[in-house]
N, C-alpha and C positions, 0 to 999 in steps of 0.2 A: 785624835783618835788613837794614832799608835803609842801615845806615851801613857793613857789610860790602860791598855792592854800590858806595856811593861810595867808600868807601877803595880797593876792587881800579880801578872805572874815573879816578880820579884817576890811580893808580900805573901805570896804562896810558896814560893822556893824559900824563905827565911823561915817558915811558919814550920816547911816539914823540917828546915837543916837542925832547927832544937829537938825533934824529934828523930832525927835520925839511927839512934841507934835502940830503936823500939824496935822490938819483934812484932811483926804481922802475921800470928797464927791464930791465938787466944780470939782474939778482936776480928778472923776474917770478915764474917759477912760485913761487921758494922765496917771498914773499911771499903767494903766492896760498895758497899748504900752510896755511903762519901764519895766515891771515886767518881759512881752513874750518877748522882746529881750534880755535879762540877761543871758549866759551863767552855771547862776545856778538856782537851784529851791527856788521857793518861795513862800510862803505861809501868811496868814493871820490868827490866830484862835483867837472865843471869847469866853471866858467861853466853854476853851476845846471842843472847835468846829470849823470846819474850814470854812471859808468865802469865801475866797480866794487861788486859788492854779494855778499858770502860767504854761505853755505849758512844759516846761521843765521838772517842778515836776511830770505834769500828767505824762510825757513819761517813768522815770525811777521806777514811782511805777505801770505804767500797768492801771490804773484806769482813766475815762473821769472826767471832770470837775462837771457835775451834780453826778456822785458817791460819790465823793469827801467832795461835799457840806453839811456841818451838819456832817460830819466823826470826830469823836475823831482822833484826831495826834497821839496817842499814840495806835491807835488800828497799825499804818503802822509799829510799832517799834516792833523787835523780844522779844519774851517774857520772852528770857533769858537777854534782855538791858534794858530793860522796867525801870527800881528802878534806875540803874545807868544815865541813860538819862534822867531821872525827877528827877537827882541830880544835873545834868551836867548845865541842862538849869534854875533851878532854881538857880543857883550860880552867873549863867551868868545873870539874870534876877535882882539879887542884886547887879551885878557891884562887887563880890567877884569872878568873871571867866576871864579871857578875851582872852582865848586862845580857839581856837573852839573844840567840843568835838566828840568821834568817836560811830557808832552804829550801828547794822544791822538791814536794815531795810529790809520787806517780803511783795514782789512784788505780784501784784493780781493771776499770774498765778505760784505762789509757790518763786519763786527763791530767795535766799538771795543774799544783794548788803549792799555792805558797804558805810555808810553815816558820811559827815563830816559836820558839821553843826555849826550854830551861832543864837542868840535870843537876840531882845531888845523888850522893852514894846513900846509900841505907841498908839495913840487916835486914832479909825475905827470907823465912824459915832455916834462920840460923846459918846464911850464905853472905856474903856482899854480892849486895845488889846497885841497879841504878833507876832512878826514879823519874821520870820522865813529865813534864808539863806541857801541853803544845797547844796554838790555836790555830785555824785555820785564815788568814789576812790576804786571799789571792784576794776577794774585792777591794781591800784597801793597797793593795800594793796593784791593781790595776786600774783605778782611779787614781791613784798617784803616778803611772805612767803617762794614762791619759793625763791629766795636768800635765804633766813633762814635756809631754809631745804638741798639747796645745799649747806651751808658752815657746815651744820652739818654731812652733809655727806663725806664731802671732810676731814673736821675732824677725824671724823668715819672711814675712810679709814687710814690715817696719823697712826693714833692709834693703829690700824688693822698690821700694816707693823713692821716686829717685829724686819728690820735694824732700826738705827737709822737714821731720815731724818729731814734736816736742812734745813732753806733758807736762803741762805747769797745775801747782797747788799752792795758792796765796801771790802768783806770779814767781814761785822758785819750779825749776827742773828737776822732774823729778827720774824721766827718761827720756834718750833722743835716740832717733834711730843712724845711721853713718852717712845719712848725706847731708847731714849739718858740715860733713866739713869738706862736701862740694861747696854748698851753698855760701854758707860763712867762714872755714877755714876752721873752726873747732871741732879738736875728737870730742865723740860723743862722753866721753871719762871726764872727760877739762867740765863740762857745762852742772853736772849732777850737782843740786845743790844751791847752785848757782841763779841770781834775780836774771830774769829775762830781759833786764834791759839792756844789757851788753848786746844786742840785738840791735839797740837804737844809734839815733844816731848823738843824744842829747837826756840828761832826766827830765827834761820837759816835754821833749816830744816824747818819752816810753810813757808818762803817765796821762796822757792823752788819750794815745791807743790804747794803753787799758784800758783808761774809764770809761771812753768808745766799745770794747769788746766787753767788756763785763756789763755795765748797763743794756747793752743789747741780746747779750745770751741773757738773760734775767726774764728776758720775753718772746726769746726763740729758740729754737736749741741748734740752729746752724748761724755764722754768720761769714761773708766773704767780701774783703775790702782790698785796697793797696795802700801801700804806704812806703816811704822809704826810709833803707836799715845800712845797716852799717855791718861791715866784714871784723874778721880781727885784725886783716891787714891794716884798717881805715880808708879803704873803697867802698862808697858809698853803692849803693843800690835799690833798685826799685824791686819789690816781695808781692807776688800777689799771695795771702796770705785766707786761708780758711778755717777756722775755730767753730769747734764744738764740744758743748758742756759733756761734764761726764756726770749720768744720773737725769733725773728729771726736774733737777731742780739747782740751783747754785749757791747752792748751802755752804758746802765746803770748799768755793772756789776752785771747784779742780775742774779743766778743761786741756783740749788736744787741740795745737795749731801745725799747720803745715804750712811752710815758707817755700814758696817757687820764684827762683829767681827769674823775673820778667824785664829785666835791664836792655839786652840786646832784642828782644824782641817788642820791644816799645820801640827800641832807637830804629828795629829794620821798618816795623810800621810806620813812622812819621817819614822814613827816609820813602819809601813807598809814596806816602801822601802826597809829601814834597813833590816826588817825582810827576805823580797823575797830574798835581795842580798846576806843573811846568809843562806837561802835554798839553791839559786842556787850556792855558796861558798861548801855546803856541798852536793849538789848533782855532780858538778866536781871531790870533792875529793872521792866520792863513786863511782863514773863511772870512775875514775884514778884507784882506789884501786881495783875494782873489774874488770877491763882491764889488770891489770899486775898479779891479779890472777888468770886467764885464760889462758892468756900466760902463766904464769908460769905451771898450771894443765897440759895445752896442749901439753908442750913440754916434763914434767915428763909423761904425758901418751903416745905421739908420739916416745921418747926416752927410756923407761923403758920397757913398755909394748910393743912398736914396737921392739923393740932390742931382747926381749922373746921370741916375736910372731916368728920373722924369724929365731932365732936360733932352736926353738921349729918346725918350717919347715922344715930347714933344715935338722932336725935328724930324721922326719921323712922320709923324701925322702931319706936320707943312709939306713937309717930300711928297707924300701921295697927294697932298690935293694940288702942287705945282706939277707933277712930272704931266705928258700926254697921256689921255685917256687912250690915244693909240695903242698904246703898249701895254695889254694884258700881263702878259708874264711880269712885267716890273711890278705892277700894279701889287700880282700876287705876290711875288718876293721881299715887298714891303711889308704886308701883313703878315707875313710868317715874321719878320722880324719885330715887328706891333709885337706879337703875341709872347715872342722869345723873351722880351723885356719886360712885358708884364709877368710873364710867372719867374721872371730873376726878381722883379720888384717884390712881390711875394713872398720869394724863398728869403732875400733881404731880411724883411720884416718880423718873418718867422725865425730867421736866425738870431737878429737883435731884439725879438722879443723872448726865444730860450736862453739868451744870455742874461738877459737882466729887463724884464716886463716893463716897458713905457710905464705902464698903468700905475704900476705898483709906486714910483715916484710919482708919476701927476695927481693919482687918481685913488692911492689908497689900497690897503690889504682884501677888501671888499671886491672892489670894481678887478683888482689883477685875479681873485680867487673867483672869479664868475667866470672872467676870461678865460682859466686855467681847467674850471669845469666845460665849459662849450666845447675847447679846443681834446680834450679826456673824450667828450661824446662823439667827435666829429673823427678823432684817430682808430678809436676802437670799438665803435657802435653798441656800447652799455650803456643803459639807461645810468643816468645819475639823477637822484633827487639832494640836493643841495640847499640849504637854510642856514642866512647869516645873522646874528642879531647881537652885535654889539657897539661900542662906543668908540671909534677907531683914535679918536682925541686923546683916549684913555693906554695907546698902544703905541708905542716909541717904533722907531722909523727902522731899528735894527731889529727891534723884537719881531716887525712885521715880515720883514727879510725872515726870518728862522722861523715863522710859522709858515711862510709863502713857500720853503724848500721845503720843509716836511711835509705840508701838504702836495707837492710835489712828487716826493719819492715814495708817498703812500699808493698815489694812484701808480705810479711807474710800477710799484711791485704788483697791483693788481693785473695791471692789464700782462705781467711776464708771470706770472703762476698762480693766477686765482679760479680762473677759468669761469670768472663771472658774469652774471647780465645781468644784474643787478648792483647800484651802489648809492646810497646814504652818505651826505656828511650835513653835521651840524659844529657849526662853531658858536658859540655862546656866549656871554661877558657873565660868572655868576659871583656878584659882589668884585672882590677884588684878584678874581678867578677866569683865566680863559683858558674853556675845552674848546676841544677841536674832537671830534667823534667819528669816524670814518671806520663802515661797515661794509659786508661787501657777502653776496651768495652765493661764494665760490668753494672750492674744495674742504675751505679752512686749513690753515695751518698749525704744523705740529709743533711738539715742546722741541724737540730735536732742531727742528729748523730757528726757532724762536730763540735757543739759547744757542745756537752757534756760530761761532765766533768771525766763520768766511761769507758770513749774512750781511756785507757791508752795507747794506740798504737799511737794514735795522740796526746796525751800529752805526750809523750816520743819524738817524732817528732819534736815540736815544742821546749821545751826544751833544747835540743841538739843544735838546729839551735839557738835560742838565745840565747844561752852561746857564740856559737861566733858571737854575734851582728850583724845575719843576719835576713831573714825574709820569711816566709812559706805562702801559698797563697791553700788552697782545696777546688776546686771545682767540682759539680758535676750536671750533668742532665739525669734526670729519663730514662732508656732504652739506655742511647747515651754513660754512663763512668764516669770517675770520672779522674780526674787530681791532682798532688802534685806537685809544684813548690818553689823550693827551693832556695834562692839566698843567695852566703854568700861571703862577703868580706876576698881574702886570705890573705891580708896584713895587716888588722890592729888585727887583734891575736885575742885571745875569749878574751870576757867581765869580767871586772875583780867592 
């Protein structure tokens, strides 16, 4: 646009300078005709005074024609251009300029407008005079700031972006913003130019991931992969990398990637991994070891100390039927001791069965999980409605241990914070699927309580169930209960 404007007012400034040394007196009006239908403003001044000023000039400075007249030219120039525009035009005045010169010039009702202007001498009723050409370009000189400032900003941003971001055209560079040379060690200056595959780590693998990234922008317009790239030190690296076409279409092969280097944060995640799988590695071998010394306690206290207990009864019930019926108080002294043994024989059994339930080895996850509901009803006086229906053949003798404890620490949490009378459980075999459903009418439990981490009862829960790579679901609503849902696959074994 502005070289259009210089081209016509050059070809206007050559057009008067052949005519320069015409008198404009003869010819006024027809001059004056010329000057009001000219697309730009025009002026006449003599001895730094203006004579002359066309419809046009009057319109962009605000001011009528009789204002005008006798006005110094240089009062309409802003007084920060003032010295550079009475350098501009006196060059042009010497025939040492000939390219038009720029100024802001201050409209009668304040506003600043940008002026592009031209000057040659000429004869005005037999005086030297100077002949003035000017247009008004504040819109194009303030759409070209705006651009200015939007590519400083778009810079600004690029900069800002702490991947590395590149624009390729036919797979060549065409800008990069400065954190290529975090990422990769190149100034963004070194890459302009430059095929993208210096990026790779091989020309077989860069034309891979192109044919990979161009094939796929073809039919989308974002895409996000990983792959690994290469520095310019020659350290390899892992990029999570996101491309997007530019346009709607990929015509011209021009697209924007961004390179995030995800190297150490892959390695801290695996190391993370690593770490959990060595937890839950020794949390197995601690819930095995501390399983089979339970059983073991269980049976040396069910075997030892049960085997005591009743021979220790036994002798007492021949003592009472041998001592003399003479002797009441003995008589009574024995049965308080009958009875002391009976409820130790009790506490015994109750002890070697919260260690490690008879049942559950003789008798199966069934027969221990009935036991475990009677004993729930009898501790805490909640109805429990309880229903089993599966194939226990189908359920390995450890997996039955990790369902027999969760269902364990289910109830334990109800009866310490649910404030129920009511409780549901369903266990179920569904295909190669065992829930375990445990419901309850109690306060319901919150998200708060459900996601925090000093909830060792439901981190114990959860735990359990994903060693064998199942999966636990607790929900709960205020006044209506709380629900545990438990699903775990009998067949593919625990997680290893």
């Amino acid at each position: 646009m502005k070289k259009k404007i210089v081209d016509a007012m050059v070809a206007t400034r050559k057009n008067t300078a052949l005519q320069r040394q015409i008198t404009v007196t003869t010819e006024d009006e027809l001059y004056k005709t010329l000057a009001n239908n000219l697309q730009l403003g025009v002026y006449i001044a003599v001895d730094k005074r203006l004579q002359f000023t066309n419809f046009h000039l009057q319109e962009y400075t605000g001011y009528s024609r009789l204002e005008m007249l006798g006005m110094d030219p240089l009062d309409l120039v802003h007084p920060e251009d003032r010295d550079t525009a009475v350098s501009d035009a006196a060059n042009m005045l010497k025939g040492l300029r000939f390219s038009p010169y720029e100024y802001r010039l201050v409209s009668k009702d304040g506003q600043v407008k940008w002026i592009l202007e031209t000057v040659v001498p000429i004869m005005f009723k037999g005086k030297r005079a100077i002949l003035g050409n000017s247009i008004d370009i504040t819109e194009y000189k303030t759409a070209k700031m705006s651009l200015q400032d939007f590519d400083a900003l778009k810079a600004s941003i690029l900069d800002a972006i702490p991947q590395a971001v590149v624009g390729l055209e036919n797979r060549r560079i065409n800008f990069a913003n400065t954190a290529v040379e975090e990422v990769f060690g190149w100034k963004p200056e070194e890459l302009i130019g430059k095929s993208v595959t210096q990026f790779y780590r091989n020309e077989k693998e860069a034309e891979e991931i192109g044919q990979h990234f161009y094939s796929t922008l073809e039919h989308q317009r974002t895409f996000v992969s990983e792959y690994n790239c290469r520095r310019k030190d020659g350290r390899d690296i892992l990029c999570r990398m996101r491309s997007a076409r530019i346009g709607d279409e990929l015509k011209q092969r021009k697209i924007v990637i961004t390179y995030e280097d995800i190297t150490e944060q892959r390695k801290a995640e695996q190391e993370l991994a690593d770490s959990r799988q060595q937890l839950r590695n020794l949390s197995i071998h601690l819930q095995s070891v501390r399983e089979k010394e339970s059983t073991r306690i269980a049976r040396e206290i069910h075997d030892e100390l049960g085997q005591s207990l009743t021979a220790l009864q036994m002798d007492l019930a021949w003592l009472g039927i041998s001592i003399p019926q003479a002797d009441p108080s003995l008589g009574t002294k024995i049965q308080r001791m009958k009875k002391l043994v009976d409820t130790t024989i009790e506490s015994v059994h109750r002890i070697s069965t919260e260690l490690r339930p008879i049942l559950l080895d003789d008798l199966g996850l069934i027969a221990a999980m009935e036991w475990q509901v009677g004993e729930f009803r009898g501790r805490s006086n909640i109805q429990c409605d309880a229903r089993f229906d599966l194939k226990e053949s189908a359920v390995e003798k450890e997996l039955a241990t990790a369902i027999f404890r969760i269902f364990q620490e289910t109830l334990t949490n109800i009866v310490r914070h649910a404030h129920a009378t009511q409780v549901r459980v369903r266990l179920v075999q569904k295909g190669s699927e065992l829930r375990l459903d445990v419901s309850d009418n109690g306060i319901g439990i919150t998200e708060k309580d459900i996601d925090n981490p000093a909830s060792f009862g439901i981190v114990g829960i959860r735990e359990r169930v994903n060693l064998w790579g199942g999966t636990v679901h607790i929900t709960g609503k205020p006044h209506k209960g709380t629900k545990v849902s438990v699903r775990i696959p009998i067949r593919s074994g625990r997680k290893t």
